[in-house]
Each structure stands twice: as structure tokens, then as C-alpha cells.
C-alpha positions as CSV (number, residue, x, y, z in Angstrom):
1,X,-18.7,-43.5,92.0
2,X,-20.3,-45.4,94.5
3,X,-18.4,-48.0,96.2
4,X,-18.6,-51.6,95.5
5,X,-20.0,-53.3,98.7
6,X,-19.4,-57.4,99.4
7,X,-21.0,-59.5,102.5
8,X,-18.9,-61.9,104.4
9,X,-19.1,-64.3,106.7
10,X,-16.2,-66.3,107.1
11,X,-17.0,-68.8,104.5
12,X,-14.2,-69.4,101.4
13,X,-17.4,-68.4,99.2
14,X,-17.7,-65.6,101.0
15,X,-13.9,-64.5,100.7
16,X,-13.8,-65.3,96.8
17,X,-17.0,-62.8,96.6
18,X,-14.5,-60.0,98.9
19,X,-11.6,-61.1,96.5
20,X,-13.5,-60.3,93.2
21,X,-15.2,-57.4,94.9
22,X,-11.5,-56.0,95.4
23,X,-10.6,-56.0,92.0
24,X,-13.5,-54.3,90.5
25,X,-13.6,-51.9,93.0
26,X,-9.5,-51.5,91.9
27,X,-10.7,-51.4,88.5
28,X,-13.6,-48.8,89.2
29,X,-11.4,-46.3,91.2
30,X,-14.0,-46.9,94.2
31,X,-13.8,-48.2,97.7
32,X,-14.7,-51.6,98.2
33,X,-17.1,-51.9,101.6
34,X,-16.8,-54.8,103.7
35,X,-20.3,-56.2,105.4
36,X,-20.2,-58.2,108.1
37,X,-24.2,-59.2,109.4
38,X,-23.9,-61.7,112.4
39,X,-25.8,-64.7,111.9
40,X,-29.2,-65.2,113.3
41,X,-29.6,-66.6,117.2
42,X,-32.3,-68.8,118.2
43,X,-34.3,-67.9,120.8
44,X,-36.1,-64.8,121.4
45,X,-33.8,-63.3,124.6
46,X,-30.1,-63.9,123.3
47,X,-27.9,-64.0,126.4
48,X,-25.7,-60.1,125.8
49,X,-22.1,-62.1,126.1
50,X,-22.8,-64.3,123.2
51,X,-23.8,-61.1,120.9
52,X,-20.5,-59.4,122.0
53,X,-18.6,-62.5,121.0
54,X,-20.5,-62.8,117.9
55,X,-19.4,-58.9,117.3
56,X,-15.9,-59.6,118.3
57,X,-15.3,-62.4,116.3
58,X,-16.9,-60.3,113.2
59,X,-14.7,-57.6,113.8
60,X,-11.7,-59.5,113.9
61,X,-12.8,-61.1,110.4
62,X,-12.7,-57.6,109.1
63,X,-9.5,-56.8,110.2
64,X,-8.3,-60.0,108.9
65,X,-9.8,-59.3,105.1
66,X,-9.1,-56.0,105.1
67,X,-5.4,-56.8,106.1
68,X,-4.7,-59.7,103.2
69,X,-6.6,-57.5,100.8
70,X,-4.7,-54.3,101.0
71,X,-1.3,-56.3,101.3
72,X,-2.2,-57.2,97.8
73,X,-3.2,-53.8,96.6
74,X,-1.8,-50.9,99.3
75,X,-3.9,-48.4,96.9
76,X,-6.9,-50.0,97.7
77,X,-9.5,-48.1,99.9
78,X,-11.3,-50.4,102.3
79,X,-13.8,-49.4,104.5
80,X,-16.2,-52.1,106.9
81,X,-19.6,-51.9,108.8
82,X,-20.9,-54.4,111.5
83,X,-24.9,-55.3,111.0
84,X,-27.0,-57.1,113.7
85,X,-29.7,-57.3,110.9
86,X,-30.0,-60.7,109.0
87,X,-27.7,-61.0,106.8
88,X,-30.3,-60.2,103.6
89,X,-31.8,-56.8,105.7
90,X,-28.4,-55.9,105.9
91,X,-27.0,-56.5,102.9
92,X,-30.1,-54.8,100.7
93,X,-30.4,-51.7,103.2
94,X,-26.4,-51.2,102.8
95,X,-26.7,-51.9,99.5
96,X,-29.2,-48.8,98.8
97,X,-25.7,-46.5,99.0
98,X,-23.5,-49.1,96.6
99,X,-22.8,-48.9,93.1
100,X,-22.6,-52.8,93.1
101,X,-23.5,-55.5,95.5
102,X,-21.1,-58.6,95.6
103,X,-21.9,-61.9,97.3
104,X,-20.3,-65.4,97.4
105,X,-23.3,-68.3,95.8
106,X,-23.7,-69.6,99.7
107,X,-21.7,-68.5,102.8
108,X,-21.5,-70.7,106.3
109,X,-25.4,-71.7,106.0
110,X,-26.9,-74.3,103.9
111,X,-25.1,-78.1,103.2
112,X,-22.7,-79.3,100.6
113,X,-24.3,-79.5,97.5
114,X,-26.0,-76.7,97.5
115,X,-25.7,-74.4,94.8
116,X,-27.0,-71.4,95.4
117,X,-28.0,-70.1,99.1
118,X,-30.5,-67.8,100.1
119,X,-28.9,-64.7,101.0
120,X,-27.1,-64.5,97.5
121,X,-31.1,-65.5,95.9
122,X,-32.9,-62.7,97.9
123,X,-30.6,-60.5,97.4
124,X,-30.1,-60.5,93.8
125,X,-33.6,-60.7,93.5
126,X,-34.2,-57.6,95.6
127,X,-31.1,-55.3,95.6
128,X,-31.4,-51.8,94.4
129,X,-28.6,-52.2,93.0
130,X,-26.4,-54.3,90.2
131,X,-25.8,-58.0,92.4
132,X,-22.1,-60.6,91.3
133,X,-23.0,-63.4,92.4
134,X,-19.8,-65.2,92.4
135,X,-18.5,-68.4,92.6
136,X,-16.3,-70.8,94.6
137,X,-12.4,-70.5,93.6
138,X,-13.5,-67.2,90.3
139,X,-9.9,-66.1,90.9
140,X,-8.0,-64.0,93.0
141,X,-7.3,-60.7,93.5
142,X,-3.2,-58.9,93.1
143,X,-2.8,-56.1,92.2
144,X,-1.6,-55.1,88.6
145,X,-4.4,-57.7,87.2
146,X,-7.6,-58.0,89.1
147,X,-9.6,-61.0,88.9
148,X,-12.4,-58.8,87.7
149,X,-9.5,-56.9,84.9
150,X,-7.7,-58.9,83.1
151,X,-9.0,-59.0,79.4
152,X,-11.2,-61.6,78.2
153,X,-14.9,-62.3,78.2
154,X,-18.1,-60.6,79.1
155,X,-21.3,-62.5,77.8
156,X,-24.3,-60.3,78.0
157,X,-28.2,-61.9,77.9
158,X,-30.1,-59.8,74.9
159,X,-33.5,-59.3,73.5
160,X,-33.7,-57.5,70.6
161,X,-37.0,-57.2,70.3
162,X,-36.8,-56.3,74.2
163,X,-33.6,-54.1,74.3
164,X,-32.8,-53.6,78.4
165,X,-30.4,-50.2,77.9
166,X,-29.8,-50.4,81.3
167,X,-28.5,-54.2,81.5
168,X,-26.7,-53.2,78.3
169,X,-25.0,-50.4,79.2
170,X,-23.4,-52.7,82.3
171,X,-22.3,-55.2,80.2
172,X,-20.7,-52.9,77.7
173,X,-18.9,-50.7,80.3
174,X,-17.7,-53.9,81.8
175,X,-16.4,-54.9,78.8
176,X,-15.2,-51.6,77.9
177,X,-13.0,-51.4,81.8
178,X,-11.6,-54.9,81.3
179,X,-10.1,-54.7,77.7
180,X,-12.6,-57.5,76.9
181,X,-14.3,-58.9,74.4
182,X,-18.1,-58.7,74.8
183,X,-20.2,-61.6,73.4
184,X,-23.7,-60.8,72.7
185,X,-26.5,-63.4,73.3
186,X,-29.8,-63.8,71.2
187,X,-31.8,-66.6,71.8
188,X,-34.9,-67.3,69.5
189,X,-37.4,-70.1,68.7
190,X,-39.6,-71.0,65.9
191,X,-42.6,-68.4,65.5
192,X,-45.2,-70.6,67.1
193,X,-47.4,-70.4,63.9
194,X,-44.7,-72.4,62.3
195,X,-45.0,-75.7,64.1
196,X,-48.6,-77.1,64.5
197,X,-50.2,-80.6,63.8
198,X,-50.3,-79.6,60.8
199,X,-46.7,-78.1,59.8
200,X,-44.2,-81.0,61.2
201,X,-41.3,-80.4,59.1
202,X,-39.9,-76.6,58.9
203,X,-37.7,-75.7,55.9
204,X,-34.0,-75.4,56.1
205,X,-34.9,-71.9,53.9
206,X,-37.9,-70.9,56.0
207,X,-35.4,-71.4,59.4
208,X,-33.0,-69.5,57.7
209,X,-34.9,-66.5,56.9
210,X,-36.4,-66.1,60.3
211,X,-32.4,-66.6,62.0
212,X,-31.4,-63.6,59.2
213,X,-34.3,-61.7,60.7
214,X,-33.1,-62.1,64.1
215,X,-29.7,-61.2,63.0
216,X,-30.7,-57.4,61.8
217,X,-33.3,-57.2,64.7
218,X,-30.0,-57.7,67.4
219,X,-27.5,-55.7,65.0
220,X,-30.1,-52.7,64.5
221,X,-30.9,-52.8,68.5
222,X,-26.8,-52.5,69.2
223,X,-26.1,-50.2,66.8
224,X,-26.7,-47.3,69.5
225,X,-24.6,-48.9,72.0
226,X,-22.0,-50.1,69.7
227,X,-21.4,-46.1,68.7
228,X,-21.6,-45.2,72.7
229,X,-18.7,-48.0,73.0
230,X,-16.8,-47.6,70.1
231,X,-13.9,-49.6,72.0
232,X,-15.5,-52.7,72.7
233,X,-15.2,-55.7,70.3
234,X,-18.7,-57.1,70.0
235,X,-19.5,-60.9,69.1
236,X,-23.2,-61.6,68.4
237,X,-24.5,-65.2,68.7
238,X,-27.7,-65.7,67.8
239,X,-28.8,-69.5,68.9
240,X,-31.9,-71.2,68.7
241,X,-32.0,-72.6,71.8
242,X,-33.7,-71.9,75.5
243,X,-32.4,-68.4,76.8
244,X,-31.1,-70.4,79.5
245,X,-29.2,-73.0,77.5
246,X,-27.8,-70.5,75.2
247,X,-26.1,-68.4,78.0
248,X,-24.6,-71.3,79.9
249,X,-23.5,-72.4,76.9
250,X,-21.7,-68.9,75.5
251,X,-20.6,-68.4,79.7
252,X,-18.2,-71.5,79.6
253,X,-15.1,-69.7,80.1
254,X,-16.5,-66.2,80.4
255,X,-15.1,-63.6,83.4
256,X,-18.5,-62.3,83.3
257,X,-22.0,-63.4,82.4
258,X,-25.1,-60.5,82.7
259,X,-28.6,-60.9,83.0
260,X,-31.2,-58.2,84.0
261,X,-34.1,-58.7,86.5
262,X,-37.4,-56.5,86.0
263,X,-38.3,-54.6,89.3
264,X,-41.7,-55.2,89.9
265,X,-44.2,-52.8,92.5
266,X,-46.0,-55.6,93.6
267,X,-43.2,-57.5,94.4
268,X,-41.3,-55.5,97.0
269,X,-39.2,-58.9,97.9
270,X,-38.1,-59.2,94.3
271,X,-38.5,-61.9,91.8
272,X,-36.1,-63.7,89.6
273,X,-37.5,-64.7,86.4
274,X,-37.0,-68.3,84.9
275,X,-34.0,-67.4,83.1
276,X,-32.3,-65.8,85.1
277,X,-33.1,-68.2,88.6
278,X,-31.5,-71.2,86.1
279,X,-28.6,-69.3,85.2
280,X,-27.0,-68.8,88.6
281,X,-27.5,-72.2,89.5
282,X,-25.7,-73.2,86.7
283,X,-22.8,-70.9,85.7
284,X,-19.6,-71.3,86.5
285,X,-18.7,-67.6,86.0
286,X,-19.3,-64.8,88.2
287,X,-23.0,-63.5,87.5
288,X,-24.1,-60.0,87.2
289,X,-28.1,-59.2,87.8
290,X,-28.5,-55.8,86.6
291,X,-32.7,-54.5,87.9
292,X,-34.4,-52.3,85.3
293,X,-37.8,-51.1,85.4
294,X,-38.7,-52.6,81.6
């Protein structure tokens, strides 16, 4: 029951992340939070009138966000903080108290072109918690039909031979909130002892019988979660392709595409694997990065 927290900044980014943030928070029965982190000064004395106008002019954003979000939704429970952190210290040390971290792909910094900015990298790399990253124009918020509930698709990222119960569980739950289907993704190669100098052509039998194996190793591994989520309508895909090719691929379309990130001790900054770094530079969906300790 934790609320759903999103950063802004003033950028549209920004206020399509505060948008989608709404809706789920709609959806979840939670407050949505409203961060606002003023942006970095040079210099190491900053003159004290240009923090106060930095503070005022963050303050009035709020009020401005808050205002055309709950004149969409009156229900909706908005609360807002002021940070004079970075804008990444602030967002992971707020985010230690959200049930889910929302962010726009880049806010005011960075140049056209850009994919994916920094903030929304770090922080999905090193939240606590679940990170959206969301992008540019994802849909808006009104109330009776969130942008983040109304039906369709969730894609979930899966390993069977690797189940991740906690990226799972958010992908089915998602699915299970928004009436929507859930489209499960396996992607698999060719056991490496298959192609060698020495085996150039593999059998349309043999690659059958390893894609049949891979088919009961991802139906076996869902079983569990398919009984926990009786109401979700589950689609497995299971594609011999690069994990990153196969998720763009099954995203086009998608409300929701989820990924896990492995939490690692030694990497107290966080660390997106290959996968899941290609996969937010490329989606055109909103992007879930659930951490797990697997």
C-alpha cells in the first residue's frame, strides 16, 4: 500500500511519467507522490536568491500538476515534496518509502535525440524499488480509464530455467489489475554443443525437439503462478531469438513491458544488465524494472 512516487521537472517527459504515475496510483488505491529535486547549480557558493527562485518556481510546478491531475480524477490523493538533492539522490532516497518509482526516459537535461537520460538509467538501475520508465506521449491520464487500466497488454521477460518469482509476480498482478492479457516471453538459442565446425546444418527435427523442451520448461515454471492468478489470460511465446529482440518484438503495442534487474552487494550504484539496458532504449511502451536478489 505504499504510494506510487514520480519525479518531475517541468519537461513533457516528465509530465507523461506524473500522468501514468496517476493512473496506477488510481488503479492501486494509493497516493501518487510528486518529486520535485531542483537541478544542480554550478559553482560551489550558489548566490541564496537564486535557490529561493529555483524553490519557488518548483513549488509552483507542483501546484500546477497537482491541480490538472486531480481535475481529472477528484478521488485522487496527491501528496508533493521539494529535494535540494540531485535529482537521482532524491529520487532513490524518496523512493526507499514507494511502492513504485515512476520517471519520464529524460527530463530538461540531455539533447534531442537522446533516448534515455541519466536520471531515469541510475535510477532504475539502483532503486529499491520497482522503476516505469515511461515514455514520451504513453497516454494520458482521466479518470474512469487510466492510461495505466485500460485492458490490454502486459509482456513479461521470462527464464524458465531462471524463474524470477518476484519479477513474475509484478507482471502477473499487473495484468491481473488491468483486465489484461499477459504475454509471456521465452527466448532460447541453440545448445552451444549443437553448432560447431563441425555440425553446420541443425535439423528441422532436432530444432524442434529442443523448442518442445523449452515449451514444458516455461509451462512447468508458470504453472505456480498461473494457479496464484487464476484470472489472468496467459500467452507464452517462446522465440529463438536474442532476449533483447524477442521482447521488443512481443512489446510493439504492449501497455506494459517487465524486466527484472539482479541487485548486486558489490554494486551499491546498481547495474543494468545487457538486456535489460537495450530494452529501454528501445521500447516504445512504458518499462517496468522489477530488482530481485536472484
Amino acid at each position: 500500500m505504499r504510494p506510487v512516487l514520480a519525479g518531475i521537472d517541468g519537461s513533457e517527459r516528465a509530465a507523461a511519467a506524473a500522468d501514468w504515475a496517476a493512473g496506477e496510483a488510481s488503479l492501486r488505491g494509493v497516493p501518487l507522490r510528486l518529486l520535485h529535486a531542483s537541478p544542480p547549480l554550478p559553482g560551489a557558493a550558489v548566490p541564496g536568491p537564486a535557490v529561493d527562485r529555483l524553490q519557488h518556481m518548483g513549488a509552483r510546478l507542483l501546484r500546477r500538476t497537482v491541480a490538472e491531475l486531480t481535475d481529472r480524477c477528484p478521488d485522487l490523493q496527491v501528496e508533493t515534496a521539494q529535494a535540494d538533492d540531485a535529482p537521482v539522490a532524491a529520487l532513490l532516497t524518496a523512493a526507499r518509502d514507494a511502492g513504485l518509482l515512476v520517471v519520464g526516459t529524460r527530463g530538461t537535461g540531455g539533447f534531442e535525440g537522446l533516448a534515455v537520460g541519466s536520471v531515469a538509467l541510475r535510477t532504475a538501475a539502483a532503486a529499491p524499488c520497482p522503476v516505469v520508465i515511461v515514455p514520451h506521449r504513453a497516454g494520458t491520464f482521466t479518470e474512469g480509464a487510466p492510461a495505466a487500466g485500460r485492458g490490454g497488454q502486459v509482456v513479461l521477460g521470462f527464464d524458465a530455467h531462471r524463474p524470477v518469482g518476484a519479477v513474475a509476480d509484478f507482471a502477473f498482478a499487473a495484468a491481473e489489475a488491468r483486465k489484461a492479457r499477459l504475454r509471456v516471453v521465452q527466448a532460447w538459442a541453440l545448445p552451444a554443443e549443437s553448432v560447431s565446425p563441425r555440425t553446420l546444418v541443425v535439423t528441422e527435427e532436432d530444432r524442434a525437439t529442443w523448442e518442445d523442451q523449452e515449451v514444458l520448461w516455461l509451462s512447468d515454471a508458470l504453472r505456480p503462478l498461473q494457479e496464484k492468478y487464476p484470472r489472468v489470460v496467459v500467452r507464452t511465446d517462446v522465440m529463438l531469438l536474442h532476449p533483447a529482440e524477442a521482447l521488443l518484438n512481443a512489446s510493439r503495442g504492449a501497455d506494459l513491458l517487465v524486466v527484472g534487474r539482479r541487485t548486486e552487494h558489490l554494486a551499491p550504484e546498481g547495474r543494468l544488465g545487457p538486456v535489460t539496458h537495450a530494452v529501454l532504449h528501445h521500447a516504445r511502451c512504458p518499462v517496468a524494472v522489477v530488482p530481485h536478489g536472484g
